[in-house]
Residue frames as a rotation matrix with the C-alpha (Angstrom) as fourth column:
UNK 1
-0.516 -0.038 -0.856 180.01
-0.712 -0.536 0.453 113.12
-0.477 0.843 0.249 219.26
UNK 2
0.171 0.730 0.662 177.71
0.109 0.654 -0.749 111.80
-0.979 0.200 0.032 216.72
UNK 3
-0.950 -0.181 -0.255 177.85
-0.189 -0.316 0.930 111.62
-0.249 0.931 0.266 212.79
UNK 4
-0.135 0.570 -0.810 175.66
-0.242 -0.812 -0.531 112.70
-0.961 0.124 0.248 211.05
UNK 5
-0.776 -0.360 0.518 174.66
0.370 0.406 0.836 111.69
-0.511 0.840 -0.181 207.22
UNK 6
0.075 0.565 -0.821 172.59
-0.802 -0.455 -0.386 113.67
-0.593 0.688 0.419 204.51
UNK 7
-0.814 0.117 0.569 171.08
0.455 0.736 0.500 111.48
-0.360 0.666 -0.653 201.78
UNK 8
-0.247 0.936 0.252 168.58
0.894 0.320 -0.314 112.91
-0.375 0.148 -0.915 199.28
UNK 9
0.097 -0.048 0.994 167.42
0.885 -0.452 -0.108 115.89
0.454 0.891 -0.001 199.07
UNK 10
0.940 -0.193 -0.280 168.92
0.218 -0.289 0.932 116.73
-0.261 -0.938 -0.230 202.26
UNK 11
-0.160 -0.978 0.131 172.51
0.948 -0.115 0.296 117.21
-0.275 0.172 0.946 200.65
UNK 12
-0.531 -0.066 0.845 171.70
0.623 -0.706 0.336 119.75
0.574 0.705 0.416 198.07
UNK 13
0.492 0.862 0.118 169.18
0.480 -0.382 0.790 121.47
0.726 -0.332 -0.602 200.43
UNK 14
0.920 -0.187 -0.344 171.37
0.311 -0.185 0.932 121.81
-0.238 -0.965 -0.112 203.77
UNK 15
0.789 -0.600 -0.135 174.33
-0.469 -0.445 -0.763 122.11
0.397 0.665 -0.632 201.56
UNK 16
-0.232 -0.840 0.490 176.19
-0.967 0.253 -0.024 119.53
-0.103 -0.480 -0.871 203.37
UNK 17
0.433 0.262 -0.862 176.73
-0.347 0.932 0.109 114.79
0.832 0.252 0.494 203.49
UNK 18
0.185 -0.454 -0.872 178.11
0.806 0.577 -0.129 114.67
0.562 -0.679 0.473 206.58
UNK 19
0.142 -0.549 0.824 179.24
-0.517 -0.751 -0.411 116.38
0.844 -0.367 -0.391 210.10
UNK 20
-0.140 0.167 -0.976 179.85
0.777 0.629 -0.004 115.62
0.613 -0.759 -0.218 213.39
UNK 21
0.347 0.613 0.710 178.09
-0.230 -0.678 0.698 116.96
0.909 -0.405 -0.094 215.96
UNK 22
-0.995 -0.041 -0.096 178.55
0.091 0.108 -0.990 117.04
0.051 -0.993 -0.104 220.07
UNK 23
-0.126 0.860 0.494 175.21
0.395 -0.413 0.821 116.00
0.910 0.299 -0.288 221.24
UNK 24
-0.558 -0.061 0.828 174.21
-0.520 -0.751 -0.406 118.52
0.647 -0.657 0.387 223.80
UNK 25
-0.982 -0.026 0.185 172.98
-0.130 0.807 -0.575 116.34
-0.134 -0.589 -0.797 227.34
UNK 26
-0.487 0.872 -0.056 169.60
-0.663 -0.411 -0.626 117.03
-0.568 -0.267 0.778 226.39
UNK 27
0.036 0.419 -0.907 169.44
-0.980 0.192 0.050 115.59
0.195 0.887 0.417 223.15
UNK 28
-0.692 -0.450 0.565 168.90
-0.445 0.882 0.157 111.36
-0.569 -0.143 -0.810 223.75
UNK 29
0.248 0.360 0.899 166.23
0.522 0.732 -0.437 110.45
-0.816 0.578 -0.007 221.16
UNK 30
-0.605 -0.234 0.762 166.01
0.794 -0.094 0.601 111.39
-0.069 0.968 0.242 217.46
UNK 31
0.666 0.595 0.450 162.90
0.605 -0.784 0.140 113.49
0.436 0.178 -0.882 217.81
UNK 32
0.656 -0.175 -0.734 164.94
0.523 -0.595 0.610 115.64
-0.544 -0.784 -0.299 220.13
UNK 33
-0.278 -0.940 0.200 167.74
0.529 0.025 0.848 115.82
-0.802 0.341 0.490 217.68
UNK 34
-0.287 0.322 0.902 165.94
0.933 -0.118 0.339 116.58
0.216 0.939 -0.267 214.96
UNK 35
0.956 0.149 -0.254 164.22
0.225 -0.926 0.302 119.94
-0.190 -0.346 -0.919 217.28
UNK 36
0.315 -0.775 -0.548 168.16
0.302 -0.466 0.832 120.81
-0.900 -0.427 0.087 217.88
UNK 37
-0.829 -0.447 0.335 169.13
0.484 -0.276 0.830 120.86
-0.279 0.851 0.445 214.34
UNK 38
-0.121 0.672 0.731 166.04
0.984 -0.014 0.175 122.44
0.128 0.741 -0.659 213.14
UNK 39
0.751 0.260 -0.607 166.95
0.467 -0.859 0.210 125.60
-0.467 -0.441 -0.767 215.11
UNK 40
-0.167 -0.984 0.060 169.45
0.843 -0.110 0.527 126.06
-0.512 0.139 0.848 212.37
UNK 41
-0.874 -0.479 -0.079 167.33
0.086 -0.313 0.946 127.36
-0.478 0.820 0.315 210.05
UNK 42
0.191 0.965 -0.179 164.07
-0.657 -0.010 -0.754 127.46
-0.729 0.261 0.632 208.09
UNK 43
0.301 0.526 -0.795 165.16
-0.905 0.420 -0.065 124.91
0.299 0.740 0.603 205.93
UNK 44
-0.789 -0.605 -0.102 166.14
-0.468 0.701 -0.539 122.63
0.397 -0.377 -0.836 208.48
UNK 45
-0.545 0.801 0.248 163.00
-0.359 0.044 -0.932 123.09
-0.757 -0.598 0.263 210.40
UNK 46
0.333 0.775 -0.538 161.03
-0.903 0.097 -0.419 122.16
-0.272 0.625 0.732 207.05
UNK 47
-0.130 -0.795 -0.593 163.74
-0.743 0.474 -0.472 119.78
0.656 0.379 -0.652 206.07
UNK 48
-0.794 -0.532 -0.296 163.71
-0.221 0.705 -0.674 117.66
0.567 -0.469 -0.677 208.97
UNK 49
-0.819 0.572 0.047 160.31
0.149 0.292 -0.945 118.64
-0.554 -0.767 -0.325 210.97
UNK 50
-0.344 0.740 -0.578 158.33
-0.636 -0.636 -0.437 119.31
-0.691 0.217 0.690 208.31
UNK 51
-0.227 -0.253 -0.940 158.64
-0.881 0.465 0.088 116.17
0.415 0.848 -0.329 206.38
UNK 52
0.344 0.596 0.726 156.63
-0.788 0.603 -0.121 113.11
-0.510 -0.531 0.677 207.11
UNK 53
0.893 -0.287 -0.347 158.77
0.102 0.879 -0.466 110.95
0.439 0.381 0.814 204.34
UNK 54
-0.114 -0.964 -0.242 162.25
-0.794 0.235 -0.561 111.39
0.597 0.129 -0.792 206.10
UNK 55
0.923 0.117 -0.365 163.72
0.060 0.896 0.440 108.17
0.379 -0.428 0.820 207.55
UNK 56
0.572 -0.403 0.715 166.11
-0.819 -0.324 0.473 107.63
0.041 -0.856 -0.515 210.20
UNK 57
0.567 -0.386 -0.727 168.73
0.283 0.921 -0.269 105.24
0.773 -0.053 0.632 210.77
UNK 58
0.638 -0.431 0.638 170.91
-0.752 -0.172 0.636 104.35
-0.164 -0.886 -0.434 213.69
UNK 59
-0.188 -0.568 0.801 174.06
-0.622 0.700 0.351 102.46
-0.760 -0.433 -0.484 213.31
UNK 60
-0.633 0.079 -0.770 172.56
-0.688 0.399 0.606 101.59
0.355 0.913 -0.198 209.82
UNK 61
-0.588 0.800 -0.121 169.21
0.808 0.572 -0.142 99.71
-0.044 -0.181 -0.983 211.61
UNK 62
-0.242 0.970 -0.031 165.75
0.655 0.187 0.732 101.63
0.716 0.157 -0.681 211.34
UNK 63
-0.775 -0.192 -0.602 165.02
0.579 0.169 -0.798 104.14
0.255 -0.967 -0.020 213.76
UNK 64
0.358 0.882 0.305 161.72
0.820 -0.454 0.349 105.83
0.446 0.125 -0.886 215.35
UNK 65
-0.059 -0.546 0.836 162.01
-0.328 -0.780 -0.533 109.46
0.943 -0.305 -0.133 216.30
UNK 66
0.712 0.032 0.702 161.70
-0.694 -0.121 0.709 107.86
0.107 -0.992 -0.064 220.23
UNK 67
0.875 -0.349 -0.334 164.59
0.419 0.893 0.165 105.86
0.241 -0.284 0.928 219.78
UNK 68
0.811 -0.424 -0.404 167.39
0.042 -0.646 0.762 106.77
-0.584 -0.635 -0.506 222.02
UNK 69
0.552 -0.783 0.286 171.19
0.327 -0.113 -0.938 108.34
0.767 0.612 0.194 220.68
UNK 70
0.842 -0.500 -0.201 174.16
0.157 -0.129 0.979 108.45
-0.515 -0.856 -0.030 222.24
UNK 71
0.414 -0.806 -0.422 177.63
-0.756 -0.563 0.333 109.64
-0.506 0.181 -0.843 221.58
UNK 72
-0.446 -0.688 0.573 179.15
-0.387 0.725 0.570 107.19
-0.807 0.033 -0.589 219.12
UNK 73
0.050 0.957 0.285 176.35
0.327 0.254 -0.910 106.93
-0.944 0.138 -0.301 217.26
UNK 74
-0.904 -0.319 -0.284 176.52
-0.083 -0.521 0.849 107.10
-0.419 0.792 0.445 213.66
UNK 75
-0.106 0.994 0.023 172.63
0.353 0.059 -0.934 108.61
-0.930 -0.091 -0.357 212.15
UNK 76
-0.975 0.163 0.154 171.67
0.083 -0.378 0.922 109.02
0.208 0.911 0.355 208.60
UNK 77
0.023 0.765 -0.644 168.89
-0.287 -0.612 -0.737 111.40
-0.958 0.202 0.205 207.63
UNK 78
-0.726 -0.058 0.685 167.18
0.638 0.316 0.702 110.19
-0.257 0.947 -0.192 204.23
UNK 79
-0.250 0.780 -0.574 164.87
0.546 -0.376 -0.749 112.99
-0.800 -0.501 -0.332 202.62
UNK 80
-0.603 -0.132 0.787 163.31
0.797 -0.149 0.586 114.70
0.040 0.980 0.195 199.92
UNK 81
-0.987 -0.133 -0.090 161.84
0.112 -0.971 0.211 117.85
-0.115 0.198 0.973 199.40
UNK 82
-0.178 0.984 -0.022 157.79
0.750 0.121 -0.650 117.83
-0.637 -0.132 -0.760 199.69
UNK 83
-0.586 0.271 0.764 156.09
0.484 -0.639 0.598 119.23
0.650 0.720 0.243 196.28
C-alpha cells in the first residue's frame, strides 16, 4: 500500500486529500502511477496527465515521473487546474 496526498486543485477537483492505494505489481515509477489513476476518469486523466505544473513528492523529497515507488511509500500530488 501506498498513500496518497491531494494538494491544490487536486482536492476540490478529485473530490478527495488522501487514500491509500494497493499498488498493482506493475505500477514501480510515478509515471506509471499516474497512467493507473488516470483510468479513473476524465478528470484524473487531465488532472494528473494533462498537467505539466503538477509536482511529485516521495517520502516528502522531489520526485521525477521515472522515479521508482514501492509499497510504503507515502506520494503527494501538488496541482492546479490549467486556464
Amino acid at each position: 500500500m501506498v498513500k496518497i496526498l491531494f494538494f491544490g486543485d487536486l482536492v476540490e477537483t478529485l473530490g478527495l486529500a488522501s487514500e491509500e492505494v494497493a499498488l498493482p505489481p506493475d505500477v514501480t515509477d510515478v509515471e506509471r502511477l499516474l497512467f493507473v489513476l488516470a483510468r479513473r476518469g476524465e478528470k484524473w486523466k487531465k488532472m494528473l496527465l494533462g498537467n505539466p505544473a503538477l509536482k511529485v513528492t516521495i517520502n516528502k523529497q522531489f520526485a521525477e515521473k521515472s522515479s521508482p515507488v514501492a509499497d510504503g511509500d507515502e506520494i503527494a500530488l501538488v496541482g492546479f487546474a490549467m486556464a
